[in-house]
Backbone bond lengths (Angstrom), bond angles and torsions (degrees), N, CA, C in turn:
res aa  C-N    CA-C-N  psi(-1)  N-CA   C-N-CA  omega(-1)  CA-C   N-CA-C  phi
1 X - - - 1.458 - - 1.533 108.94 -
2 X 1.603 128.00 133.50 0.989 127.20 175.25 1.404 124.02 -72.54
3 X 1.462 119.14 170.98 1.468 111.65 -156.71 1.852 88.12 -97.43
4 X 1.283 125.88 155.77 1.659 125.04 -161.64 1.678 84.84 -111.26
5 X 1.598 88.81 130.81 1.705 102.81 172.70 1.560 118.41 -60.80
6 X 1.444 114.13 150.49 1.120 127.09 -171.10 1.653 94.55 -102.45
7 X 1.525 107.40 130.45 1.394 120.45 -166.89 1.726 113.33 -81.56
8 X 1.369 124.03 91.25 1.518 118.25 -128.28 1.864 94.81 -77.62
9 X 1.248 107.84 -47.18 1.842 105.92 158.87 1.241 134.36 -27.29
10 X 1.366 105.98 -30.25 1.571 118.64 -173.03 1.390 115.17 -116.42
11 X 1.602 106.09 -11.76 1.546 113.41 163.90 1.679 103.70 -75.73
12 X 1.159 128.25 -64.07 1.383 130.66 155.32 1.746 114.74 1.43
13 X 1.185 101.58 -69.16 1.659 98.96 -153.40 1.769 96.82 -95.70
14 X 1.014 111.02 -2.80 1.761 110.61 -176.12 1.476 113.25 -114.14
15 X 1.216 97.34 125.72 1.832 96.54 155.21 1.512 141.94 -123.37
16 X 1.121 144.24 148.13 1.220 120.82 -152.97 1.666 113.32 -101.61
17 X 1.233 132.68 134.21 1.270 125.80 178.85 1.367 110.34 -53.11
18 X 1.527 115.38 -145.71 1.346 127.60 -147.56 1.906 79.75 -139.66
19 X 1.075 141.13 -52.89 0.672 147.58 152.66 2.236 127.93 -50.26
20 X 1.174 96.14 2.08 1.431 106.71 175.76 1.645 115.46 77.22
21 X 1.709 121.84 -8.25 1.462 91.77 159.17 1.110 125.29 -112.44
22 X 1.590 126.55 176.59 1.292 114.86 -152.59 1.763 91.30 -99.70
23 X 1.307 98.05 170.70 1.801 125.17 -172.37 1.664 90.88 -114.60
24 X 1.021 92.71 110.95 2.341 102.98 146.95 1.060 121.25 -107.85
25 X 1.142 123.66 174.48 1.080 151.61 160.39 1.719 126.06 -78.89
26 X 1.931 127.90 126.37 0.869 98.80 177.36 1.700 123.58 -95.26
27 X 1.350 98.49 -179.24 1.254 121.23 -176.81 1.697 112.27 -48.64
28 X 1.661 119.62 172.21 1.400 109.33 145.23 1.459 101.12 74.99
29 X 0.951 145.43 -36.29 1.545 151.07 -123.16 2.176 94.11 -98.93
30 X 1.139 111.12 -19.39 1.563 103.30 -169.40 1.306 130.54 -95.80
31 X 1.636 114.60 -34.71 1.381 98.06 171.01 1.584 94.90 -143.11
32 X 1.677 105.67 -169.39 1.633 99.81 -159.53 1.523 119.04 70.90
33 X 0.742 118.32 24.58 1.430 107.25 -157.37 2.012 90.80 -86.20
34 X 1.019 135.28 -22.03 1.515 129.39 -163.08 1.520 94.23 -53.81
35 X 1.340 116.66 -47.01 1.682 118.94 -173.28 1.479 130.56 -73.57
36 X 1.263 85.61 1.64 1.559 100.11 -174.22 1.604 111.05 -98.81
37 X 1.043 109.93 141.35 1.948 100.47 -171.04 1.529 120.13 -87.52
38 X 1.087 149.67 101.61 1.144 160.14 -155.84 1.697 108.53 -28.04
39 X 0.996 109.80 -25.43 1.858 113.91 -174.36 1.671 95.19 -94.49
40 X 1.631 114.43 -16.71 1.670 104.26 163.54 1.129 116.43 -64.41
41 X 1.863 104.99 -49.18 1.727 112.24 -168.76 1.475 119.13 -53.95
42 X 1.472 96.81 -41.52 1.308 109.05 -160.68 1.503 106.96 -63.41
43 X 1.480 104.13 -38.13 1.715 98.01 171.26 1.304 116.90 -73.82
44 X 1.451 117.26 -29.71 1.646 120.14 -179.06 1.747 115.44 -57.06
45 X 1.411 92.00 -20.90 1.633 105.94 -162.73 1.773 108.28 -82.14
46 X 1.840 113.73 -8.22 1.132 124.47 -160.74 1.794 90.53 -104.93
47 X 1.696 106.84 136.31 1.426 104.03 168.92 1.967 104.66 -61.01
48 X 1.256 94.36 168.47 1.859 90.31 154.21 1.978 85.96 -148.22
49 X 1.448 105.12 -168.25 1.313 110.73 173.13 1.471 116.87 -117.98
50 X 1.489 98.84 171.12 1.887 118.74 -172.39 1.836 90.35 -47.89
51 X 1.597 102.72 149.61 1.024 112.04 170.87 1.830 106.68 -71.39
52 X 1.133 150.21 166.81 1.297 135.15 132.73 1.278 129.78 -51.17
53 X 1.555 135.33 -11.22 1.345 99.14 154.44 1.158 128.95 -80.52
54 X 1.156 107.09 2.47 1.852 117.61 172.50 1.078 131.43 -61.57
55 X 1.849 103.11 -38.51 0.988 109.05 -150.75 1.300 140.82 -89.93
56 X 1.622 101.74 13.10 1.276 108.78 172.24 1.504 101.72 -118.66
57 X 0.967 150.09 15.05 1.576 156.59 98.26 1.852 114.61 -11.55
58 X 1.266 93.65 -47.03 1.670 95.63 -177.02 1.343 100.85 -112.47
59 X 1.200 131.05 18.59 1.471 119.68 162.60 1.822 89.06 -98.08
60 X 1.040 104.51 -45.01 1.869 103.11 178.56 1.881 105.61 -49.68
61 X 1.076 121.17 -23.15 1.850 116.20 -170.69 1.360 82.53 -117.91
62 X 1.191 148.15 21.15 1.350 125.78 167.44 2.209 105.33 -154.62
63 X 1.359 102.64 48.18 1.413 103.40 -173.76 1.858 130.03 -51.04
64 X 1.704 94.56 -16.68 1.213 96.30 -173.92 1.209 132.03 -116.62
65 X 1.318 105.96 22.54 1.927 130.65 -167.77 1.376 104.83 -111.14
């Protein structure tokens, strides 16, 4: 059986805890920002992690992290 490619886009923007799920980045967070209210940014500016139904979707594009 061949070894399944590692999805190199999605290796990029993800990392995996210590505990096995991965941490992103949120959304929204890059430009526009004048309209946005500072207690938005400030949370936008914080990673959080993959929801679980994701997460075996992105263990499939990311098998080796």
């Amino acid at each position: 059986m061949p070894k399944i490619k590692t999805n190199r886009g999605a290796a990029k923007r993800f990392k995996r805890t210590g505990t096995g799920k991965l941490r992103r980045r949120r959304a929204y967070d890059n430009h526009i920002l004048t309209k946005k209210s500072p207690k938005r940014k400030q949370r936008l500016a914080k990673g959080t992690l993959v929801s679980d139904a994701d997460q075996p979707a992105m263990d499939r594009l990311i098998p080796y992290m």
